[in-house]
N, C-alpha and C positions, 0 to 999 in steps of 0.2 A: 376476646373470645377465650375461651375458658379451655385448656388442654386436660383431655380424661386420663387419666391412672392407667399407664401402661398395662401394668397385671391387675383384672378384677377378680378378687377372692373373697365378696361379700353377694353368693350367689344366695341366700337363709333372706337378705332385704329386698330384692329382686331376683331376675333372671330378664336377658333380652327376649323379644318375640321370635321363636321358630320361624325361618324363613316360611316353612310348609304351614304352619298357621296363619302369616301373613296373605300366604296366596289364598286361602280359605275365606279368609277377611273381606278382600278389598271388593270383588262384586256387586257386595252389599253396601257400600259408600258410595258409587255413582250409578252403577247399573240397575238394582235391586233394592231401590233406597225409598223403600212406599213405608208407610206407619201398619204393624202387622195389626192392627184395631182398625183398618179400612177395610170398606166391604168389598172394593174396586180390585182389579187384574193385578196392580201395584201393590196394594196390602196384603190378597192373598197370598204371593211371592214371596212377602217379610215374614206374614205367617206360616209359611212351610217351612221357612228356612229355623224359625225359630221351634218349631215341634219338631222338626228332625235333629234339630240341636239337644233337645229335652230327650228322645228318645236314645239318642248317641251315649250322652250322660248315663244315662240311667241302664243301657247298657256295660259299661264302664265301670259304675260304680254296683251293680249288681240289683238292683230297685227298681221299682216303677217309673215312667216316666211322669204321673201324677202328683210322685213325690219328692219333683223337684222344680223348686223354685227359683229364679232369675234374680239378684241382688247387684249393688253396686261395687261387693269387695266384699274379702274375708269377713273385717269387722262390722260390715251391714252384715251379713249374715248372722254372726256373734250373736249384735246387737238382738235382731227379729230373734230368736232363739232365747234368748233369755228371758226378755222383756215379754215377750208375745206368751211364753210357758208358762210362767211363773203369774201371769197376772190373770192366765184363764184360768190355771189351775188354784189361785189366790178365789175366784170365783164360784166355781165347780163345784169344792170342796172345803176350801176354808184353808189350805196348804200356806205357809209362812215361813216355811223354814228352807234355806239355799245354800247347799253342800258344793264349794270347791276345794279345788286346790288355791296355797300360795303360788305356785310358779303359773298361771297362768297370763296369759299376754293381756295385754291393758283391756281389749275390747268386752274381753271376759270379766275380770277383777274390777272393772270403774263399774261395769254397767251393772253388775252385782251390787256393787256399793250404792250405786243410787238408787237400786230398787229398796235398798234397808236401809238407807236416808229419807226419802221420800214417796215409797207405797208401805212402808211398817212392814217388811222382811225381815227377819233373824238373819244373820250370815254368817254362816262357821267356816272356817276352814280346815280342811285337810292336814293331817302331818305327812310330811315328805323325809324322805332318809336323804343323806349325806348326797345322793349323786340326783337327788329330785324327782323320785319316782315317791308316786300312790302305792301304799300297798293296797291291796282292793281287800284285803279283813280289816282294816279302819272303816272302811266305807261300808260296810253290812255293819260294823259296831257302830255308825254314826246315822246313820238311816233313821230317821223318826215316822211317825203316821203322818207326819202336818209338814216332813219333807214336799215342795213342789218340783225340785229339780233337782240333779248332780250335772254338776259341770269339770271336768277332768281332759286336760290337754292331750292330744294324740301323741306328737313328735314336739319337744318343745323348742321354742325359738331361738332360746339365750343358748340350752347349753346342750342341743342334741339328744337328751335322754328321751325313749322312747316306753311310754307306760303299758298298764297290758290293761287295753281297752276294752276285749272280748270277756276279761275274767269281770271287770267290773258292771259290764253291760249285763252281761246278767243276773250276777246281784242284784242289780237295777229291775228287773224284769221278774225279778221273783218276786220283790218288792212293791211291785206295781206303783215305780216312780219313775219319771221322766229324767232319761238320761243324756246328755246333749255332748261333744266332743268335738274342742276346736283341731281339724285337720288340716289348719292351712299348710303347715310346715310338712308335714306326714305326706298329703297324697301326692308329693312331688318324687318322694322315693319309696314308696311301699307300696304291694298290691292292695288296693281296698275290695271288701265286698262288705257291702253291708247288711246282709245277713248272717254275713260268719261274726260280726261286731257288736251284734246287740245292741245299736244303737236309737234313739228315736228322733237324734237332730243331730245334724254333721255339718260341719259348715266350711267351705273354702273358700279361696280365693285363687282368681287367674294366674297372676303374675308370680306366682311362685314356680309355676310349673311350663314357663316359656311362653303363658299367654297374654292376653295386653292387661294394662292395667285399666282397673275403674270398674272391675265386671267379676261378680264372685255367684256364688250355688249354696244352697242351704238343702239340704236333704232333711224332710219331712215326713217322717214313717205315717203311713195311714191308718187316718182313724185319729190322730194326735191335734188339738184344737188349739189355735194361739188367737190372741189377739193381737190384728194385725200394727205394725209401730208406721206404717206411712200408709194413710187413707187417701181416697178421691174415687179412682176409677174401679173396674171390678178385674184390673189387671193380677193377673198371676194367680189366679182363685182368690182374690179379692185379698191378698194377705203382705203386696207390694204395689205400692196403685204409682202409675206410672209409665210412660210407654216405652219398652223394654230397646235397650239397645243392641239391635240385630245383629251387624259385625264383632259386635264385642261377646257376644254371645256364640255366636259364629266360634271365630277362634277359640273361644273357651272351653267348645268342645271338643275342637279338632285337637287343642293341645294336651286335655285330660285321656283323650283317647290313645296318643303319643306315648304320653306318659305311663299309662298303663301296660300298653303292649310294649313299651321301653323297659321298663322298671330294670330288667335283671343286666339288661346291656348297658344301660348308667351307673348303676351301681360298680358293677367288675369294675368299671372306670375309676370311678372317683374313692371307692374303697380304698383302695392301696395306697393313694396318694394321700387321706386321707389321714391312714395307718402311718404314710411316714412322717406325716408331719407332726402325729402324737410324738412316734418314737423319737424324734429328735429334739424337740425342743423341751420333752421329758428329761434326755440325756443332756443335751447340751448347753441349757439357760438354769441357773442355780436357783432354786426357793421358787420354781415353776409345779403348778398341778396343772391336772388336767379335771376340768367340771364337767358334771353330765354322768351316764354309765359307760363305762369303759368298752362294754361288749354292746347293749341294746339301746343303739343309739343311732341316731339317722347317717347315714352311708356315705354322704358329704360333708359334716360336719364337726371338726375340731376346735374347742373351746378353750379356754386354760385362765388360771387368775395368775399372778403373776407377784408376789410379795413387794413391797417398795417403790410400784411403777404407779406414775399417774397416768392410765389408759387414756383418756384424752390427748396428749403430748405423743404418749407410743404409735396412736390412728395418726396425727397431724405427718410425727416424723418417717412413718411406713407412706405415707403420702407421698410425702415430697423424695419420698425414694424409689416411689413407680410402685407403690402395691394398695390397692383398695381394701380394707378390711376394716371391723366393729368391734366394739366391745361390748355385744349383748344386741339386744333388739336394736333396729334402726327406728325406732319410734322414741328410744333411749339417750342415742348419740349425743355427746353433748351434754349431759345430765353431772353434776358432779356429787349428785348422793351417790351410794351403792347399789347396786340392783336389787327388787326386793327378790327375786327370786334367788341369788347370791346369799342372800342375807335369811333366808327361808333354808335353806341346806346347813345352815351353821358357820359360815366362812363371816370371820370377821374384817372389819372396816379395812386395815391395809393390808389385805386379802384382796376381798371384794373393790377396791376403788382401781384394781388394775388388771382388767379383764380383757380379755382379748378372744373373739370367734373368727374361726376361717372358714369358710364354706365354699365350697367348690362347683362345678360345672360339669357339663358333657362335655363341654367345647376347652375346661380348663387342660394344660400340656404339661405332659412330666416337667422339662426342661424349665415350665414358669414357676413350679415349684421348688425347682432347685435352686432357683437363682432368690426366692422369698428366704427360703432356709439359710443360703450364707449371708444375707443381709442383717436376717432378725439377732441374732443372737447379738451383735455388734450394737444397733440399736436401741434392743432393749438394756443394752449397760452403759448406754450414754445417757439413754434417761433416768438409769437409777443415780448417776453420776450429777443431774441435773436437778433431783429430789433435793 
């Protein structure tokens, strides 16, 4: 049997389930466990439970509850959003052209790439500055007529920078182009409304934000047409076919709800702790940056590259010393290229090959920070020592 990591400081790749979402949950697994596409006493029950799930949401996030749809995960959401926009609007209009950013998470950036490998997309990207932000006057300079989408990260995963979505969402809108924003990382500590956002496709996932995993939300402004990426039944407005799962669904909105009416009370938390562990391992570890923007950046999360370290060795040896922590996405872990978002901000190779993110919790404690701070610095010189 396998002993977990004393201290977990890698909240950016999960988070545990809310106890208060688990209660929310479990009803619906032995009590309330009909298929909500039954017409029976049993189905109705799945079905209310999941339109009150839909309407909670969409309170929450400030939208219709029409215009949100039920997924498997962040990156199913990604996925439908990209795939689904870009090939109605490939359709519609004749649209061929797909505006990202480089920093965005794989589910964005591959599925991009295969739609310009394999439906004859153009795919440009974005220029990002030094700390991985859009400016959103690239994006009105890059906007074409035969644009079918912009796709532009909320909060990003590797290194915390948070971009200004509202400014670009409307460029998008003056434009009359379809603008989509991965928020998996974002709506675990910002308030969302998506009308203050200008968004026309938003997409998260549970498990960032203390809900279970396997169960994410795509928010679809009305009026906005995709072609759907999984057919069969006429589940979800016919644009996810499938029969939705109820508890998971369940908590996903109890804990979006959490998280919202929470935001400013997690924050004050993890803020500070967050603050110290820039300000010390800025001071304390030599040929240390800090990635991401220093000021508009997500509330939990400190990032850093680290000169001469190979980040793999540094996760192993933070390991076996009682601290969970990444070096960039956990879809990444493991990787011994660079990241390309690392490598999209300008940091070169023995830069970028020794990155390290700490992301914090509600639940994480002063004192477990203290005790990551006097370990790290000693570590990270046994591995330069080990180079």
């Amino acid at each position: 049997m396998s002993i977990s990591p004393k201290i977990y400081l890698d909240y950016a790749a999960t988070t545990p389930v809310d106890p208060r979402v688990l209660d929310s949950m479990l009803p619906y697994f032995q009590e309330m466990y009909g298929n909500p596409s039954s017409v029976h006493t049993f189905g109705q029950q799945a079905e209310a439970a999941l339109e009150e799930s839909r309407e909670s949401m969409a309170r929450s996030l400030n939208c219709r509850p029409d215009e949100i749809i039920f997924t498997g995960c962040g990156t199913e959401s990604d996925n439908l959003a990209l795939r689904g926009a870009t090939l109605a609007e490939k359709q519609r209009r004749g649209a061929r052209h797909i505006l990202i950013s480089p920093v965005e998470h794989h589910a964005v950036s591959h599925t991009a790439q295969q739609l310009a490998e394999y439906y004859g997309f153009e795919l440009e990207m974005l220029p990002v500055d030094g700390n991985g932000q859009v400016n959103p006057a690239d994006v009105q300079r890059r906007i074409r007529p035969s644009t079918a989408l912009v796709s532009v990260i909320f909060g990003n995963n590797e290194i915390g920078t948070v971009n200004s979505i509202p400014e670009i969402g409307l460029i998008c809108r003056e434009r009359e182009v379809l603008f989509h924003t991965d928020a998996v990382q974002a709506a675990a500590h910002l308030r969302m409304d998506i009308q203050a956002l200008h968004v026309d496709l938003f997409a998260i996932g549970a498990h960032k934000f203390y809900g279970p995993k396997g169960v994410g939300a795509l928010f679809i402004r009305k009026g906005v047409r995709l072609v759907p990426a999984q057919t069969g039944g006429g589940h979800e407005s016919g644009l996810r076919a499938g029969t939705q799962n109820v508890p998971y669904i369940v908590g996903m909105a109890k804990a979006l709800e959490l998280a919202q009416l929470e935001t400013q009370a997690r924050s004050s938390k993890t803020q500070p702790l967050r603050d110290r562990i820039i300000g010390t391992v800025l001071e304390e570890i030599p040929n240390a940056r800090l990635t991401g923007h220093s000021d508009r950046r997500l509330s939990n999360h400190a990032s850093f590259v680290l000169q001469g370290v190979n980040g793999n060795t540094l996760l192993m040896m933070l390991d076996s010393a009682g601290f969970a922590c990444s070096s960039g996405s956990a879809c990444k872990t493991g990787n011994p290229e660079p990241s390309e978002v690392l490598t999209a901000m300008g940091l070169t190779r023995d830069w970028a090959l020794g990155s390290l993110r700490v992301t914090l919790g509600h639940q994480t404690q002063p004192g477990e920070v203290d005790q990551f701070l006097q370990v790290l610095p000693r570590i990270v010189d046994r591995v330069r020592q080990l180079s």
